[in-house]
N, C-alpha and C positions, 0 to 999 in steps of 0.2 A: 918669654917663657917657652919649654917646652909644650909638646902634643898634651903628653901627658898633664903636664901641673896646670891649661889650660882647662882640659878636660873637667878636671875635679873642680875649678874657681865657678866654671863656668853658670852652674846650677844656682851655687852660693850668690854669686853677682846675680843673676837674672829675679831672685826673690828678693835680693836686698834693691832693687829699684822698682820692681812692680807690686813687691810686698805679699804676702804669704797667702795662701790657697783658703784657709781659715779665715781671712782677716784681722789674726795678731797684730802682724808685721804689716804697718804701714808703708813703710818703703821709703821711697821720695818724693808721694803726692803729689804725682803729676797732677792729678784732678784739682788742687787747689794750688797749684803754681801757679802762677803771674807777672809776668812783665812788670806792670805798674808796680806790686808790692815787693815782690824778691828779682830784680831785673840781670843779678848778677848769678845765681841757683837757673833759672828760668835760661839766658841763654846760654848757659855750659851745661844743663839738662837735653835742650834742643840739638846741640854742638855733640855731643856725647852720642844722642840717638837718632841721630840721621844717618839716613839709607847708605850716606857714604861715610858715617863716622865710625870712631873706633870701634863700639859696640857692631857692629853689623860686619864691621872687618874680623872681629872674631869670630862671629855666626860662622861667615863663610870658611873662614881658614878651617875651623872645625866639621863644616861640611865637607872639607873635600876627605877629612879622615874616616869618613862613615861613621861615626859618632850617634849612637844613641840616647836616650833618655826619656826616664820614666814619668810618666803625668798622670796620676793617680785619676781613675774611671769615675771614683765617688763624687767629683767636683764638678762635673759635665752638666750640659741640663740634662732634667729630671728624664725627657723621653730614653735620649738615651744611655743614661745611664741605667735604668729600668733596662731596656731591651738589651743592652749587653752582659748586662747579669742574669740575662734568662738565654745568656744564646743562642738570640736573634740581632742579627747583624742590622745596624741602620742604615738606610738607600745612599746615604753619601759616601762615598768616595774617601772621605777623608781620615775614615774609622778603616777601610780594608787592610789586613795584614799588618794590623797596629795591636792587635789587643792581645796580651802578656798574662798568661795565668801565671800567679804567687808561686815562686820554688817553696819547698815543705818549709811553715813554719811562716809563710810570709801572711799578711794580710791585704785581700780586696785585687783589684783586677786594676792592670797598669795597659797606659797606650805609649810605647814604645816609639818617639820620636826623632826626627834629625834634631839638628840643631836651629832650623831655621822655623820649623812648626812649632816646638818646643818654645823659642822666644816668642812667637805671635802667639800661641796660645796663652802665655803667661801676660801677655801684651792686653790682649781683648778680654779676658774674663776680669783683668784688677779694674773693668768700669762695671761689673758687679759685685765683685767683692769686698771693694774700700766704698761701696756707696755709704757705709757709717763711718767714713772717718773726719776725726776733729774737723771744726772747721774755726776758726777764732775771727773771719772778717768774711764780708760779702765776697762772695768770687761770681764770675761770670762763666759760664760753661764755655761759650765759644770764646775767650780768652784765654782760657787754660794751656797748661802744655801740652797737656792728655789733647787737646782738640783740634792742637795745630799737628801735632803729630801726626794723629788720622790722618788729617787731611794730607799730610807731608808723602806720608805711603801709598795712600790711594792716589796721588799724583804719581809716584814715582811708578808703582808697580802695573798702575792700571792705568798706563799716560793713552790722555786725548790727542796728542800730537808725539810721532816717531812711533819710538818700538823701544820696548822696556830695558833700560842701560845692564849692560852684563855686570855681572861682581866683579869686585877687583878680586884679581889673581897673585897670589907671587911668582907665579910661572910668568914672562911673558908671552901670549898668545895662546894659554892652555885657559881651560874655562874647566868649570864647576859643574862635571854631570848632574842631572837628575837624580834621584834615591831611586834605585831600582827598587820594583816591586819586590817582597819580602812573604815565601810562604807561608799561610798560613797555621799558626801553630793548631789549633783545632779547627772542628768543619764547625761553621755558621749557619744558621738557614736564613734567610731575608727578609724585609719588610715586602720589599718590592722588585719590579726592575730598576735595578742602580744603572746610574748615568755612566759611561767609562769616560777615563779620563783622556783630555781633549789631546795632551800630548802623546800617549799614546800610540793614537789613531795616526795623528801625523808625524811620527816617527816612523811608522810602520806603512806611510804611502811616499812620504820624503825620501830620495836617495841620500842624500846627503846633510847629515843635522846640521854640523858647520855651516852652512851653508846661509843659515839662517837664523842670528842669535834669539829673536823672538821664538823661533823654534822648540829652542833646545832648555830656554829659560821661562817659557807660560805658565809653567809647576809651578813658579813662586806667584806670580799673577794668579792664577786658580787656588793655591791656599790659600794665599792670602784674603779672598775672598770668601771661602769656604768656610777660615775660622769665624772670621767678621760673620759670617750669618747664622753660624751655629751658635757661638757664645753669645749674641746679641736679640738674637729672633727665634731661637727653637726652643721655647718654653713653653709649651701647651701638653696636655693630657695625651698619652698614646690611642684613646679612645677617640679624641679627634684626629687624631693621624693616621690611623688606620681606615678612620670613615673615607679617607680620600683616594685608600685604595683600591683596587680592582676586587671583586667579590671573591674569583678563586684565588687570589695572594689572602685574602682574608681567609680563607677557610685552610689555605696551608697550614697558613702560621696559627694557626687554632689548633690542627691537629700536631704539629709540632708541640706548642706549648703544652698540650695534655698528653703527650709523650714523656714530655721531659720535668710534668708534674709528677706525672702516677711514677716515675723510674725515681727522682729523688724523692717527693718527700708524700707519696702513698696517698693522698686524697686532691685531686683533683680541685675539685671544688671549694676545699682550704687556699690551696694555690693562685686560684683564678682571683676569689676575693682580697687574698693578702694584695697580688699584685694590680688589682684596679686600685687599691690605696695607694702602692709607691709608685703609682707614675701620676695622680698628682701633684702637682706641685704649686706651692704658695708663691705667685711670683706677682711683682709689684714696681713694674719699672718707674722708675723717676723721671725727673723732667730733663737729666742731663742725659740721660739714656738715649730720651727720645732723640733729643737735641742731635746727639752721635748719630744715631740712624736716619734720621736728614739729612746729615750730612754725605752719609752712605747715599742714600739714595738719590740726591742730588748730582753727586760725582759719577753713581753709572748709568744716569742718561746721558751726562755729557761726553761719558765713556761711548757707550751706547751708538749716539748719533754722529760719534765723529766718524762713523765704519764709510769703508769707501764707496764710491757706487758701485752696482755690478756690473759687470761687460756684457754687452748684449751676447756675446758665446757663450753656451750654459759651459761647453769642455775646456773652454780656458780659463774659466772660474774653478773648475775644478783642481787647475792645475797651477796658479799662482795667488789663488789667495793662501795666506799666512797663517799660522795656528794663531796668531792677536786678533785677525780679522776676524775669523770663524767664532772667536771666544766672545769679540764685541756684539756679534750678533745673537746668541743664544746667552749672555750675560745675567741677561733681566728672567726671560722666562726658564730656564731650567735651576739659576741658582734661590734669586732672589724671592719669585714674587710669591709663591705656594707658601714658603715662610711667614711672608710680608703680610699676607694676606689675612694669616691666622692673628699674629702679632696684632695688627691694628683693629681685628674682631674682639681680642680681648680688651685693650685699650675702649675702644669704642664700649664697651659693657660693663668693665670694671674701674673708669677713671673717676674720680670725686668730679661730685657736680656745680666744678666751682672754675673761676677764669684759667686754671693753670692747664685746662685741656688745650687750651691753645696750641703749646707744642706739638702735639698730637694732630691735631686735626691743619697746621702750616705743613709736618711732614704729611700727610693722607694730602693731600694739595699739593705736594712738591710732586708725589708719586704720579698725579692724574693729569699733570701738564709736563709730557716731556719735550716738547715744543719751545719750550720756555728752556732749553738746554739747549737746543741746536746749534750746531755754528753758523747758520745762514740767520739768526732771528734777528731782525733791526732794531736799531736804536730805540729805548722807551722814548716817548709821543709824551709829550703835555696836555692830547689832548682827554676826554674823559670815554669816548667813543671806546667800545669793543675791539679790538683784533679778531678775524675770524680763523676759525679751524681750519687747518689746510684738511684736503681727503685724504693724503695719504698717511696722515693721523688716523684713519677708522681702522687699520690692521690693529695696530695697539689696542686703540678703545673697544673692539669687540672682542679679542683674546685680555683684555683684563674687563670683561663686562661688570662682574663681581663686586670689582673694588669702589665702579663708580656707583651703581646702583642698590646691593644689600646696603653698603656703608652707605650711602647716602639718605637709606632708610633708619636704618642706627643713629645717623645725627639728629633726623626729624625725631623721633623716640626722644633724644638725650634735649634737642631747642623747647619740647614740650614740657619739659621737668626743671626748666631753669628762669632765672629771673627776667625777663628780657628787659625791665627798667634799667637794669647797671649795663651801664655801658662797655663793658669790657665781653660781656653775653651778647650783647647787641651785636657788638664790633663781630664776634665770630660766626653769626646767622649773615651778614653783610656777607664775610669770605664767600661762604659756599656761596649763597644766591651769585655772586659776582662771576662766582668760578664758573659753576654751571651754566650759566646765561651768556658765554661768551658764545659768538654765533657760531651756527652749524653743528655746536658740539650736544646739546639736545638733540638734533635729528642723526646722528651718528651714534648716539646711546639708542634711539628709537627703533633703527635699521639693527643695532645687534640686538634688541631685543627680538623683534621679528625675525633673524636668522633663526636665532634659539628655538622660540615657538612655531616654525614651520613643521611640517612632517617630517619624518623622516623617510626619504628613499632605498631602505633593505630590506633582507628578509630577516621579518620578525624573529627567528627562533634564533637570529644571530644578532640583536641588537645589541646585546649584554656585553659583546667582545669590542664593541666598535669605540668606546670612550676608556677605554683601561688609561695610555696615558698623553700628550701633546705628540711625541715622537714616535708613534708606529708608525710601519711601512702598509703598506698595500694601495688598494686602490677605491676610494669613496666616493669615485666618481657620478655622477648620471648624468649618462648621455642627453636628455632632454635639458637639464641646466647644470652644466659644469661647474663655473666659477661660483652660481651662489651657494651648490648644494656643498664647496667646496669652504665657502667662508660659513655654510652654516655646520659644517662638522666640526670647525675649530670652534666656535665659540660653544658646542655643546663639549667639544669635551673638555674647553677650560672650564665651564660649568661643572661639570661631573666629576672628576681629576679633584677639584675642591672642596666639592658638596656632598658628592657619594651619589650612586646611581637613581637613588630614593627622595630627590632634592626635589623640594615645592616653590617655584622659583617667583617670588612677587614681583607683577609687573613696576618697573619704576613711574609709568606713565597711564597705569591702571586706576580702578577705581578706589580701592584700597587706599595708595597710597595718597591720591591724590586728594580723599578726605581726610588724610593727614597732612597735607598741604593746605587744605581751606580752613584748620584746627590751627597753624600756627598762621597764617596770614590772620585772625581771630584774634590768635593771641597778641599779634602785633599791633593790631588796634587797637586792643585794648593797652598796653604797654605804652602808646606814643598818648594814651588820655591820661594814663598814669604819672606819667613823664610833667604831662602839662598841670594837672593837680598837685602834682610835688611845685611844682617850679611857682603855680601862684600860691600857693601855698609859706613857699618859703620866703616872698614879695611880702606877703601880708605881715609875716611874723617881723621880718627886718621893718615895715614902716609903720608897726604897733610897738616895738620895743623903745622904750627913751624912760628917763629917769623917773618920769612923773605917775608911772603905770607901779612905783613899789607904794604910791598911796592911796590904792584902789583898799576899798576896805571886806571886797568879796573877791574868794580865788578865780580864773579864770581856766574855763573849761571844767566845771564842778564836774559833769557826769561822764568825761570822753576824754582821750588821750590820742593822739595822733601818732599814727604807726610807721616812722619814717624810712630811710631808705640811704644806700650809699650815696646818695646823689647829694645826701643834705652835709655830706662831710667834704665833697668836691667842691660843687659850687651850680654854677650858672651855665658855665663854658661843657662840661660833661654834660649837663641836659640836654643842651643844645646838639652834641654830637650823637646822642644816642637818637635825637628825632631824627638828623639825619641819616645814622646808619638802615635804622628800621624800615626810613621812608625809603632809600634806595635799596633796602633785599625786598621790601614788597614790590618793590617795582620789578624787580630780578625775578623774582617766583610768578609773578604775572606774565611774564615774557618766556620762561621758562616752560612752565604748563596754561600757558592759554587759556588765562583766566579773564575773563571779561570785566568792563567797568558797571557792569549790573550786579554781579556777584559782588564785587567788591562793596558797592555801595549797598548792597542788602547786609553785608554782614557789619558793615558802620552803623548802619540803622537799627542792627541785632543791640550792637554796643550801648547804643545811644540810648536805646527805651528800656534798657536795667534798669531803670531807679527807683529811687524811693520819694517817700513825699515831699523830703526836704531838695528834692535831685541830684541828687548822689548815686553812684552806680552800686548796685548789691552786684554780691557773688554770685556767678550764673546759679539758676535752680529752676525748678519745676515746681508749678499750685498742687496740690493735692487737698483730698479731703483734711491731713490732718496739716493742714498748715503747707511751706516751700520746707522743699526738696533740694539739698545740694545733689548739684549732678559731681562727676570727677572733675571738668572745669573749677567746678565751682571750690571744691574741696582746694586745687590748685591755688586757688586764686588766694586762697585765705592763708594758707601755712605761706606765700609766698609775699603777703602783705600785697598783692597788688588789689586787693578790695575787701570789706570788710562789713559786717553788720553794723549799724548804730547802736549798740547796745546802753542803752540808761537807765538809771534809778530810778523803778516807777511809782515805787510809794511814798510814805513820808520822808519829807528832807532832814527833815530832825532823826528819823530813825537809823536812816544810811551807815551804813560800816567807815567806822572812823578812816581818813584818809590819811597817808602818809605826811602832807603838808600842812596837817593840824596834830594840837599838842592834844594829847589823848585825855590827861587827865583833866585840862580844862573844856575839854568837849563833856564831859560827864558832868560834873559841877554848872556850867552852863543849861545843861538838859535841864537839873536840877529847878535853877532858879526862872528858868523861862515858864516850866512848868507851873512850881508855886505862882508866876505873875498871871498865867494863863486863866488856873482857876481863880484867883482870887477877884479879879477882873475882867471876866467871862460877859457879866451883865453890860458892866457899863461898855465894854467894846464891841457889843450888840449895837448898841443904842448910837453909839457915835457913828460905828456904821449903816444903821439904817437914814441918816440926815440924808435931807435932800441939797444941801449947802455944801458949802467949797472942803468946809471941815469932813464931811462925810464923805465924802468925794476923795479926801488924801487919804482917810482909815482906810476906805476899802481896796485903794488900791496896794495900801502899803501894809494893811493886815491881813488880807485874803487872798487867797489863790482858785479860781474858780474850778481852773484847770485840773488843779490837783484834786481838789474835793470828790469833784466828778471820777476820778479816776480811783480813789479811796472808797468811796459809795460804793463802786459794782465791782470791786478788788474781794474775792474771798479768800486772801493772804490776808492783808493789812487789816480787814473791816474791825474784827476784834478789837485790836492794840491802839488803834487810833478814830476810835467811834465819836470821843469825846474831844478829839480837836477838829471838828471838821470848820468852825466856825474860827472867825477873826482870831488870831492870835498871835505874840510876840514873839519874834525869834533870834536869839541871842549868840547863834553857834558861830558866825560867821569871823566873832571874837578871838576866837581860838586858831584861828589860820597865824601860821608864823609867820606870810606877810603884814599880815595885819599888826602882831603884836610889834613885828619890827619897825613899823610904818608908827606907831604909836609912842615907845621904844625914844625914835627919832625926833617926835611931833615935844615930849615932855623934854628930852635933851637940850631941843631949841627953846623953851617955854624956862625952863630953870637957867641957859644961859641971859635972858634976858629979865630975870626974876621974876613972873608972871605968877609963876607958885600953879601947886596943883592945883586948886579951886578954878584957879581964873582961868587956865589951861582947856580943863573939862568943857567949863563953860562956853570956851571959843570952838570945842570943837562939835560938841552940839549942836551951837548955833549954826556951825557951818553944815553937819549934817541933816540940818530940818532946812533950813535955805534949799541948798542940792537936793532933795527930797522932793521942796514944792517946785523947783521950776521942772525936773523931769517928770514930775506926774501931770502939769497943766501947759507945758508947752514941747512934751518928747511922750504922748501917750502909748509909742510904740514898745516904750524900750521898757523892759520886764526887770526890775533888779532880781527875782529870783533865777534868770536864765543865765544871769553874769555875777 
């Protein structure tokens, strides 16, 4: 095909496979393509969209014609599309000399791109826009096309070994410029200081571009990047995006915006309000999302660490590193992690409190070990032993302080609010203590803590200028300590840069925190007692249950119901995993924050003396005058079924609210006739009861409850209604249980196939209940038939 009729397909083609900006137009779903289920879609999907297939051959060929296109401003995230609609330009790079006001008559604000931004952008937003489409079978996120893909480009574009492959050309030996910059059609004013682009700079210190194809092609490396973290990661409120900038870029862009409120639309303060509403925005990633941004992040440590050593010549470092080299080194801090950072604060405070954080919190772990990327890292060990932190890990760990320490406080918050019996909750408190606990890397969180909180060496009335942002120039030296007033400048102003000048920074190794560490080390013993109550718990049920338990003639557990737990739909083997995980993160948190075996054992002993009289653990509380007190523990413990009051029926048994497992209408008619037998044989069931002989001896155990009497006596509920039974009386209700009636049901079934007839039937089973009568009341005086 011609320039031309390529031009016009091109648009067409790119929405008919990524699917439409709206979410009508599915496209060809990559996101639930599969090898296993469509293997022949799947790899002429793959074969189509590869770096070097036909799709990407037209990208280019169209690149080299300067070819534009339009991508509508209103589908961006929320930030900025919000600030480009108020014409204020976003920090990135990737928005400059892109944005297209409507000719007359058109609608909404267009970004005017190549052909190769264009495909990536339609590329990375369809993993937010199709997150509702069909889905008719289980799909696996990192099976998908959509996930091999990623990964295919983030190989190709931003390769850990060589230098990024040029386009093919149909010249041969002629290559694909760059898109030159593009003046801006109106003036902008800014968020902040924008990063300039890395190619650029070294175009403009390079003699010669050829010279060097990573050179001349890092633009598609740098967008590619760029879109990946815009359409993936920049979803937050402008009110947190602004906190992170410098105080006078904040006051610029204020008096800008109430410039260009009062000039359009005459009230200020209409303005300011309408638009703190449209820059939030409802955002709600999924778990395939996350899964993608793992991935992401995964790839540019490995990115990251493959960078070369540097020469001991600062000037000849100057003069043959590569615009790849210089990109791999500023990669993580100027694109990634200020996004990242935000992304997983949300995450961390808006995810359901339920196993599927998992995702979330494997990538917040993928990001805090890039060690686990290097290409020097040796073969995984069988053994269980730690690997320790190398030091020159602590540059990292104190310029991203943030991510180990606030979020590591955010997790404790989220461990305190979830079940820790199910073991899949378990399993995720295990990670972190694991992570954490790996040696050195505590004392290397410790020391950037202390970089942070030392003084500072200037002068006060210029403090304010010193953290605007990682990349000023000048000089923060002091002569008395160089290097550390040097590493403690970086980590205040990755602190500040993130947080705003205003930031109250909780120690991670404080005291604060660390009673939030003795609150879930608390909580984990009591979970590993819970664990073992479920577990004999569900012993007892399996070696009580057999066939002979449906001719019990009274229900079992009349006053209580047992509040179970996932663990009782797993089994035997998940309990067991969960004592394990629990018992080695406490073991991890102990090693971690230098917790001693006296604390430990005072808070087991906290555990242990909960009980009650029957010893059973109640929900933590406090005595007070009018009775226990739930503390917030205790509240916890209760909605989360890991402890529970006893609560029972304390007055008459006859009076109790009909139960589910009795028939209601003969619970009534029963009341009836027990009644009538009550009074009318009130006297003589005195009198049998007061014998001093064997016969007086089975009334009273079998007519009277002393228990209950006494509890009915100085009851000023019941005392009224039940005055007149406190003595000896028959009770009939137990009749009414639909085991029972089944059990009976059964008992006549057997009795009429052997002709026995109802009379003689009754009469066997009588007899057999007055037999079992006398031998548990004169040789089992423990065992109460009203308690069973």
């Amino acid at each position: 095909c011609s320039f031309k009729e390529l031009h016009g397909i091109f648009p067409w083609l790119v929405e008919s496979i990524f699917g439409s900006l709206d979410g009508i137009i599915v496209g060809w779903n990559l996101r639930c393509l599969q090898g296993r289920t469509n293997p022949n879609e799947y790899s002429v999907a793959l074969d189509f969209l590869d770096p070097s297939g036909p799709m990407m051959k037209l990208v280019y060929k169209l690149q080299a014609e300067e070819y534009r296109y339009d991508f509508p401003v209103s589908y961006l995230p929320g930030p900025v599309k919000a600030s480009i609609q108020e014409q204020v330009l976003p920090e990135c790079s990737l928005y400059h000399n892109k944005v297209q006001f409507p000719s007359s008559g058109g609608l909404g604000l267009n970004l005017a791109l190549n052909p190769f931004e264009y495909y990536m952008f339609y590329f990375a937003i369809s993993l937010i826009t199709q997150k509702n489409s069909p889905v008719t079978h289980h799909v696996s996120p990192s099976n998908s096309a959509y996930f091999i893909l990623v990964d295919t480009y983030l190989k190709c574009f931003l390769p850990t070994e060589g230098s990024v492959l040029p386009p093919p050309s149909s010249n041969p030996g002629g290559a694909i410029p760059s898109p030159a910059p593009r003046s801006p059609p109106v003036p902008f004013s800014s968020y902040g200081m924008h990063h300039t682009s890395l190619l650029k700079r070294h175009i403009a210190h390079q003699p010669s571009v050829n010279a060097d194809p990573a050179s001349q092609e890092i633009w598609r490396s740098e967008t590619l990047l760029q879109i990946f973290v815009e359409m993936w990661l920049h979803h937050y409120s402008l009110e947190m995006y602004q906190k992170m900038q410098s105080p006078h870029v904040k006051l610029e862009v204020l008096h800008y915006r109430l410039s260009i409120s009062s000039k359009h639309h005459g009230s200020p303060a209409q303005s300011s309000y309408q638009a703190l509403h449209a820059y939030q925005e409802s955002f709600k990633p999924t778990e395939e999302h996350v899964l993608v941004v793992r991935l992401l992040v995964k790839h540019l440590h490995a990115f990251s660490n493959s960078l070369k050593p540097e020469p001991l010549s600062p000037s000849a470092h100057s003069h043959t590193a590569s615009p790849l080299e210089e990109f791999k080194r500023v990669v993580i801090p100027r694109f990634v992690q200020e996004k990242l950072y935000i992304f997983l604060q949300h995450c961390f405070g808006h995810w359901p409190l339920d196993a599927s954080f998992r995702a979330v919190l494997e990538m917040w772990l993928s990001y805090l070990q890039p060690w686990r990327y290097a290409p020097e890292k040796p073969p995984q060990s069988t053994e269980p032993a730690l690997r320790s932190v190398s030091e020159k890990w602590a540059a990292f760990i104190q310029e991203n302080l943030l991510m180990y320490t606030k979020l590591f406080v955010g997790f404790l918050n989220r461990a305190l609010r979830t079940d820790l019996v199910s073991p899949k909750n378990a399993l995720m408190v295990f990670r972190v203590a694991k992570v954490f606990a790996q040696p050195n890397l505590a004392e290397m969180i410790l020391k950037g803590e202390q970089l942070f909180l030392e003084p500072e060496l200037v002068i006060p009335h210029r403090q304010h200028r010193l953290f605007m942002s990682p990349t000023l120039g000048g000089s923060f030296l002091s002569s008395r300590s160089p290097a550390v007033t040097d590493a403690s400048f970086k980590v205040k102003s990755h602190v500040y840069s993130l947080e705003g000048q205003d930031f109250q920074y909780k120690q991670m190794f404080g005291t604060e925190v660390r009673n939030l560490v003795l609150k879930l080390a608390q909580l984990i013993c009591q979970a590993q007692q819970t664990a073992k109550s479920i577990s004999d718990h569900t012993a007892e049920t399996m070696a009580t249950q057999s066939f002979f338990s449906w001719f019990r003639f009274t229900p079992s557990d009349m006053n209580g119901s047992y509040i179970g737990n996932d663990l009782d739909e797993i089994g035997q083997d998940s309990i067991k995993k969960t004592d394990e995980y629990l018992e080695k993160a406490l073991e991890y948190l102990c090693q971690i924050f230098k917790l001693s075996e006296a604390q430990l054992t005072q808070m087991m002993m906290k555990c242990g003396t909960a009980q009650d009289e029957n010893g059973k653990q109640l929900p933590d509380c406090i005595a007070s005058e009018d009775g226990l007190i739930l503390t917030p523990l205790g509240r916890y413990q209760i909605i989360n079924g890991l402890r529970r009051f006893e609560v029972q029926y304390q007055g008459d048994t006859e009076l109790q609210p009909i139960r589910s497992y009795e028939n209601a209408t003969l619970v009534r008619l029963l009341f009836r006739l027990s009644s009538v037998l009550n009074e009318r044989f009130a006297d003589q069931m005195e009198v049998l009861c007061s014998r001093e002989d064997s016969v007086g001896r089975l009334c009273r155990y079998h007519l009277t409850n002393p228990h209950l009497v006494q509890k009915i006596r100085y009851s000023p509920v019941v005392r009224d209604r039940t005055s007149q039974n406190w003595g000896p009386r028959i009770s009939l209700r137990f009749l009414a249980s639909y085991r029972t009636l089944t059990s009976l049901l059964m008992i006549y079934f057997l009795a009429s196939w052997f002709y026995i007839g109802p009379v003689g039937c009754t009469f066997i089973i009588l007899t057999a209940y007055f037999l079992y009568a006398v031998i548990m009341t004169f040789f089992f005086e423990g065992w109460k038939p009203h308690e069973h």
